[in-house]
C-alpha angles and dihedrals in degrees: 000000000000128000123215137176118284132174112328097017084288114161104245119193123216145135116276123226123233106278084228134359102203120061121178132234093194111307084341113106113210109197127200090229102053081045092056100046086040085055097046093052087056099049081048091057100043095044092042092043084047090054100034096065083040081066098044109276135120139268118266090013078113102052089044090054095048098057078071112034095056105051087050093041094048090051091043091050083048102056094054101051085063103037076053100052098021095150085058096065098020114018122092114317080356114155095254140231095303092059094050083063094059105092095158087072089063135275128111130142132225102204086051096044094047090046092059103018075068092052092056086045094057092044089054095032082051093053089042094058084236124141111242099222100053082049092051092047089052093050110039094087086049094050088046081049095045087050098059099056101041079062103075082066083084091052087060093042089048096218133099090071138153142243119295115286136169081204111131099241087046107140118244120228126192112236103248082054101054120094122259106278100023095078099112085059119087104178123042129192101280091232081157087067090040094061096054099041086053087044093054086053088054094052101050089045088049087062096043096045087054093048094050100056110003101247118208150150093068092311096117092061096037091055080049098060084039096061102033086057097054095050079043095062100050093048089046100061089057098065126090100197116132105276127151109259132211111214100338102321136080116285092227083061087061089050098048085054096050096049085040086058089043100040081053100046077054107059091038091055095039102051092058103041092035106031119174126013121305116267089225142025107208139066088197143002102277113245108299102008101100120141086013136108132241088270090056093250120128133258125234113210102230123234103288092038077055098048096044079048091066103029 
């Protein structure tokens, strides 16, 4: 926390942003926010892979997974940032088609990257002989960790901000970096922090919750969008970025509402027609597997497997 001159050579407190978010190894750039979503995807592993053989899978299944389920994840958030934005890339005097491939300048969309980061899961959950729900509920607190900390890339990219504030923990922006009509203005509402801090409470409730009352059948991760899109919508509604609106409000507000609504109905439905955890994790031994347990050691057939095996 910095203080800085206001108005009247008053002492303002506020957070300061990275003086820069790109350093360089040679000709190779290294930016702070490829480093936080490459951190967050590593906090998501270790913590998914730590709850998954809790539940009964095996080492390394979420690693495997995961080769799958990132690079999806990180197109699909992608696309929607600019379905989302499209005038921004390819309206009039937009920054074109080339820009819209340049993730590592920012944007990229949850709702995007969960939609198809879901659709590489269930192709390596497929080749793993996993079921796809048990794995989603193991990972959810990990993603809402890995969240929050993929999202101080936008600290170092100094975007993603709020609306004007003198609060002390109000977030400073360079002035080539603030919005048009926001010059005069030096500190913005932090939503970027907001957003962590409410994805490390869901995460903590998201374990709770499971431990209470042993949550199964997709419903971890279904309390966990819905969480994350409660606390979405609200902070949403703080940031003055360019974003299409819907009468009046961001279109990201409408679809918080609407996954809100589905991640509900599900855990409504599933809970009556699915109570309890599931009693197994895979469809299937995973390649090479075969004959071994989840902890990779063999199994040993015992006397009358033996005898039916040479009759």
């Amino acid at each position: 926390m910095h203080t800085g001159a206001g108005a009247g050579d008053s002492l303002q407190a506020f957070i300061p942003s990275p003086e820069q978010g790109v350093w360089y190894l040679g000709s190779v750039p290294i930016r702070g926010y490829a480093l936080s979503i490459l951190l967050g995807i590593l906090i998501a592993i270790y913590v998914g892979d730590r709850r998954w053989r809790a539940r009964g899978g095996a080492a390394g299944d979420v690693a495997d997974v995961a080769i799958w389920a990132v690079p999806f994840g990180v197109i699909g958030g992608r696309l929607y940032h600019v379905a989302t934005d499209w005038y921004t890339y390819f309206g009039e005097g937009g920054r074109g088609f080339v820009a819209a491939l340049r993730i590592w300048d920012g944007g990229l969309g949850i709702w995007g990257a969960v939609a198809l980061g879901a659709v590489g899961a269930w192709i390596g959950c497929r080749r793993r002989g996993i079921l796809l729900p048990p794995f989603g509920d193991a990972i959810a607190p990990g993603i809402a960790l890995a969240q929050a900390v993929g999202r101080f890339g936008n600290w170092f990219n100094q975007e993603l901000f709020g609306s004007p504030t003198t609060w002390p923990w109000g977030l400073e922006i360079s002035p080539p970096n603030r919005p048009a009509g926001y010059e005069q203005y030096a500190t913005f509402q932090p939503t970027f922090l907001y957003e962590a801090l409410w994805c490390v409470l869901v995460a903590i409730v998201l374990v709770w919750a499971d431990r209470r009352w042993a949550l199964g059948h997709g419903r971890v991760f279904a309390l966990y969008v819905l969480l994350y899109s409660v606390g979405r919508a609200g902070i949403e509604m703080l940031r003055i970025d360019g974003a299409n609106h819907i009468l009046g409000i961001r279109f990201n507000v409408f679809t918080s509402v609407v996954v809100v609504l589905g991640a509900l109905v599900y855990l409504v439905v599933s809970s009556r027609l699915r109570p309890g955890r599931e009693t197994g994790v895979r469809r299937s031994p995973p390649p090479g597997q075969e004959g071994r347990d989840d902890a990779g050691e063999v199994v040993e057939p015992d006397a009358e497997q033996a005898q039916e095996g040479v009759q």
